[in-house]
N, C-alpha and C positions, 0 to 999 in steps of 0.2 A: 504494500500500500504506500502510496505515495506522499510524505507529510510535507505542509509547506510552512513558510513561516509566518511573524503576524504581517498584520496588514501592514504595519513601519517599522521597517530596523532601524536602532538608535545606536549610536554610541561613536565613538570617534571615526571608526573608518567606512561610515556613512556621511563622508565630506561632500561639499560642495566645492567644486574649482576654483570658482569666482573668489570665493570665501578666502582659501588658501591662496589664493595670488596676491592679497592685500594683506596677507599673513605670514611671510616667509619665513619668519624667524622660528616658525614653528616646525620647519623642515628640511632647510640649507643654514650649515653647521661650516664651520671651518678647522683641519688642523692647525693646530699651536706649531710653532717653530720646534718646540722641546719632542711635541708627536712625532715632527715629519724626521728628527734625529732618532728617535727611537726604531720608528718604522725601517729608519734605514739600517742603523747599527744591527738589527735583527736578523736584514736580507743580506746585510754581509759576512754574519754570523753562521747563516745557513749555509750559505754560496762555498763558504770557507772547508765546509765539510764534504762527504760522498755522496748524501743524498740522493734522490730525484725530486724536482718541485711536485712531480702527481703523486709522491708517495709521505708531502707535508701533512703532519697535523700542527696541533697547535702548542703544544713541546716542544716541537722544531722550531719555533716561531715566538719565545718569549717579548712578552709587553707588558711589563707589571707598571707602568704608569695607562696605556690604554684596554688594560682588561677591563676595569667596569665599565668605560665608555660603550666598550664594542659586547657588554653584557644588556645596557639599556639601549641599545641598538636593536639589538634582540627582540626584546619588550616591544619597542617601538612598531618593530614589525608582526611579531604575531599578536598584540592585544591596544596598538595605536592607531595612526592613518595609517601605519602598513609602507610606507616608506621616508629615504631619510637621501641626502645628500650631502657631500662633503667635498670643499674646496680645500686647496693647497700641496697637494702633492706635485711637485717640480719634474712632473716626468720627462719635461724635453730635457732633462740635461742627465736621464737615465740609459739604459742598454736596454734591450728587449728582456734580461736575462733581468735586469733587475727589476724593471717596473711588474716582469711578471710574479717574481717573488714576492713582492709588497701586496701585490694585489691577492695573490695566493694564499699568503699569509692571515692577512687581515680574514679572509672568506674562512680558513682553518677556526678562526677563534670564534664563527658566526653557525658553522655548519659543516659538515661532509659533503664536499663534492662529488657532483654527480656526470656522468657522460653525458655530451649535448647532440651527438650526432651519432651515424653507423661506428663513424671511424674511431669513437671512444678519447673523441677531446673534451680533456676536463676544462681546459682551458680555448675559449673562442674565440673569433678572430670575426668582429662585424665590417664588413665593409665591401665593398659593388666587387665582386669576384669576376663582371661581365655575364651573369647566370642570364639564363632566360628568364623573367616572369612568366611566363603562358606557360611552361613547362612544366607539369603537375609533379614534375620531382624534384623540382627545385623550392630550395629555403630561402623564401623572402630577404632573409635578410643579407643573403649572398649579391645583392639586387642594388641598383640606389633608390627603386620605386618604393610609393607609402608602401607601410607594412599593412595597414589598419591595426585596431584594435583587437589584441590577444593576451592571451595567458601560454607562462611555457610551464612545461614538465616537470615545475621542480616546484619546492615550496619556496624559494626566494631566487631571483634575479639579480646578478648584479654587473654594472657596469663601468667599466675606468676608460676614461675619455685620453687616448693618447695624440688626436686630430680630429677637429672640427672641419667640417665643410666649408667650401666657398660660400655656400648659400644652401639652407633649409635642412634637414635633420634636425628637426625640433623633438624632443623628446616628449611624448604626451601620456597622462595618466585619467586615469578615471574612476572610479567606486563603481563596485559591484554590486555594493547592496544600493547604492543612488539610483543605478540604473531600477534596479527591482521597483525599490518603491515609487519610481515616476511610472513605471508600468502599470504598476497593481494599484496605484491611483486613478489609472484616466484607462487604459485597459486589463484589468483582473484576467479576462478570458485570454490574452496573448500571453501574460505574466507564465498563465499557468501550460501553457505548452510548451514552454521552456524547461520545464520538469522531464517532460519526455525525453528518453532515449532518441540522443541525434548522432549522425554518423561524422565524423572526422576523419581524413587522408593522414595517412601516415606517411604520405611522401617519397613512399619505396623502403623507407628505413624499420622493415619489420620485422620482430620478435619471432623466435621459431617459434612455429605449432598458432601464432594468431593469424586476426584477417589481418588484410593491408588497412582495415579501419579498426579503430575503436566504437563504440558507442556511448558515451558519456553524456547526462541532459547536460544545459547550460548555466540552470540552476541546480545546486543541490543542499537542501535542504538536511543536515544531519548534528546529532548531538547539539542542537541549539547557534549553528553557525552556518552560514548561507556561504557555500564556496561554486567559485566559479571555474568553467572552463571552454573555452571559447578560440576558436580561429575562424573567421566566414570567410575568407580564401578557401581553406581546406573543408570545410562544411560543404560547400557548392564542389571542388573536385571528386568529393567524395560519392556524388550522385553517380559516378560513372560504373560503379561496382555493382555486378550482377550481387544478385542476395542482400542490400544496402534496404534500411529501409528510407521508403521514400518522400520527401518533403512534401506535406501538401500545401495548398495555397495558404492555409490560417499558419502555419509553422513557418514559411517564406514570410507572412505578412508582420510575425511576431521578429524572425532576424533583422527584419527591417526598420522596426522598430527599435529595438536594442541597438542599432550600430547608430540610427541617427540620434539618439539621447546619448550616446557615449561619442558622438562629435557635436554635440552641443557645445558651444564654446562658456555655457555658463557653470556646465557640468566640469567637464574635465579641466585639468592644470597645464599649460604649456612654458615648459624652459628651455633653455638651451646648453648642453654640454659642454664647457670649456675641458681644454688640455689638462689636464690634473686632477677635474670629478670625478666622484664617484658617489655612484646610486645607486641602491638595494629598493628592492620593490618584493612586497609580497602579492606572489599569484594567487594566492586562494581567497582574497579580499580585492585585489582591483585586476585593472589592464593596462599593458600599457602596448604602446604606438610608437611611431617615428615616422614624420613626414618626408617627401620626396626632397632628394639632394643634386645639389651640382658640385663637384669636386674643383679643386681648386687644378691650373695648370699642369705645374709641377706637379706628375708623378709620385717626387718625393713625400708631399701633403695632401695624399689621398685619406679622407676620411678613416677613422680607423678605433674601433673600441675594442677591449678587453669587455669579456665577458665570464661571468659564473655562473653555474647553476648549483645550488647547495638545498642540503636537507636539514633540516635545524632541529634539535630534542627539544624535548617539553613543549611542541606544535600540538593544533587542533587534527583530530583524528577523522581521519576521510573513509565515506562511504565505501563499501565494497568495490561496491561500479567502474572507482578509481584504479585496480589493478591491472586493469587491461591496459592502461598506459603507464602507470609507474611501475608494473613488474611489482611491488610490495607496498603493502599500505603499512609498513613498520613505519611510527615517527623514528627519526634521527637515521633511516636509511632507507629512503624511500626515495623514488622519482630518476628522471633521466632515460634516457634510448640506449636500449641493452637488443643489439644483434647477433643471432650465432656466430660471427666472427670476430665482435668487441673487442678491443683489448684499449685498455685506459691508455692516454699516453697526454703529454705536455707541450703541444708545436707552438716555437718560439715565433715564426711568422707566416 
């Protein structure tokens, strides 16, 4: 039986954009000069050693002045607005080898990373790879086109800006349970077919023994927490599979709803990525986006983000439903693309 929740979800990470945009201080944080030494004395602490960075935990990676920062970070994300950003990391004047430790590090002390692709990179690399968009097996984000609005496969996202765009990659976020209750306000009856089992493209990068789709609702209602899961790229590629079930007009008419209240400009929050942020977003409370770019001449300053996906302890516990795409609904090791041929690894560029 299918439970929903009440008619209003309350509490902080039922934000409003607008609200947040004239509120920043509630969510872009800076590191101290004393952080950005520690972070680094840590990554050359490691470096110094045999290691591998995909075999770091948070051992490897002492921060006794930023452990309880990056404790109420935590907090922030699974029981606040669900994400945080943070200025000051000097990465132009770093190596690949180091920005990626710091950043590796830091995710070590937040969560267990998790594989983002077939090929089992813990560690991501966003930026226009030349993929095709129309190509149903290509990852948006290999692309410079919008992504739209999504949730990835992990319980937290995070991103370290090492190059901004000539023009556009705006980073865009949105509330999941906002979207809900501007539905279940003005339409209840769309609200609630988003409950329903809907089919997702897995992109080619499939699990032995599953389909090439999952079926996850959009909403899911469990244990007193509305978590979401969402890509309408891959929702729509996903029609093409024989045995898929199939969208009708009121479930088309419901997607359509949801994506244009999640580009509502009063809704969602729009920033922009400088060289040295970093931003942690939880997926099982919002979405987030990135508008369409132009890169800059030079080659050398083609857009370029580090990416994490991490699974965090002491997280809210997800529906059953969810193991078809996380492989395990264990908190603190859950989520990510697990292939029969995976093997984790760390690609420095």
């Amino acid at each position: 039986m299918i439970k929903f929740p009440p008619n209003a979800l309350t509490g902080p990470s039922a934000w409003i954009g607008e609200d947040l945009a004239h509120n920043q201080d509630t969510w872009f944080t800076y590191f101290t000069e004393q952080e950005v030494t520690e972070l680094e004395q840590a990554a050359n602490g490691f470096l110094s050693g045999q290691k591998n960075i995909g075999e770091m935990d948070k051992s490897d990676f002492p921060l006794p002045r930023l452990k309880e920062r990056f404790a109420e970070l935590k907090s922030t994300l699974i029981n606040g607005i669900g994400f945080e950003v943070i200025r000051g990391l000097p990465v132009t004047s770093y190596s690949p080898e180091m920005a990626a430790t710091i950043f590796c590090g830091i995710g070590a002390h937040l969560g267990n990373a998790r594989s983002q692709n077939a090929a089992g990179h813990i560690l991501g690399h966003v930026r226009d790879a030349g993929a095709n968009a129309n190509d149903p097996n290509t990852r948006i984000y290999q692309t410079s086109e919008r992504q739209t609005f999504h949730t990835d496969s992990a319980d937290v996202v995070g991103l370290l800006c090492l190059q901004d765009a000539m023009e556009g990659g705006l980073s865009l976020l949105v509330s999941t349970e906002t979207i809900y209750n501007e539905m279940n306000a003005t339409r209840p009856d769309l609200a609630e077919l988003l409950f329903d089992p809907i089919a997702t493209d897995r992109r080619g990068e499939i699990p032995e023994g599953e389909k090439p789709y999952f079926e996850i609702p959009i909403f899911n209602w469990h244990k007193g927490k509305l978590t979401g899961m969402y890509q309408r790229q891959y929702i729509d590629s996903a029609q093409r599979f024989d045995g898929v079930l199939k969208l009708t007009d009121q479930h088309i008419e419901a997607l359509d709803m949801f994506d244009a209240l999640a580009n509502n400009p009063r809704l969602h929050l729009s920033m922009r990525l400088e060289p040295g942020d970093i931003q942690f977003v939880y997926n099982h409370a919002l979405l987030h986006d990135r508008t369409g770019f132009k890169n800059w001449p030079d080659p050398k300053k083609t857009r370029h983000l580090l990416r994490l996906w991490l699974s965090i302890e002491n997280d809210r516990p997800l529906p059953d439903c969810f193991t078809q795409r996380y492989g395990s609904i264990q908190i603190g090791n859950r989520g990510g693309i697990i292939t029969k041929n995976t093997r984790l690894n760390v690609p420095l560029d």
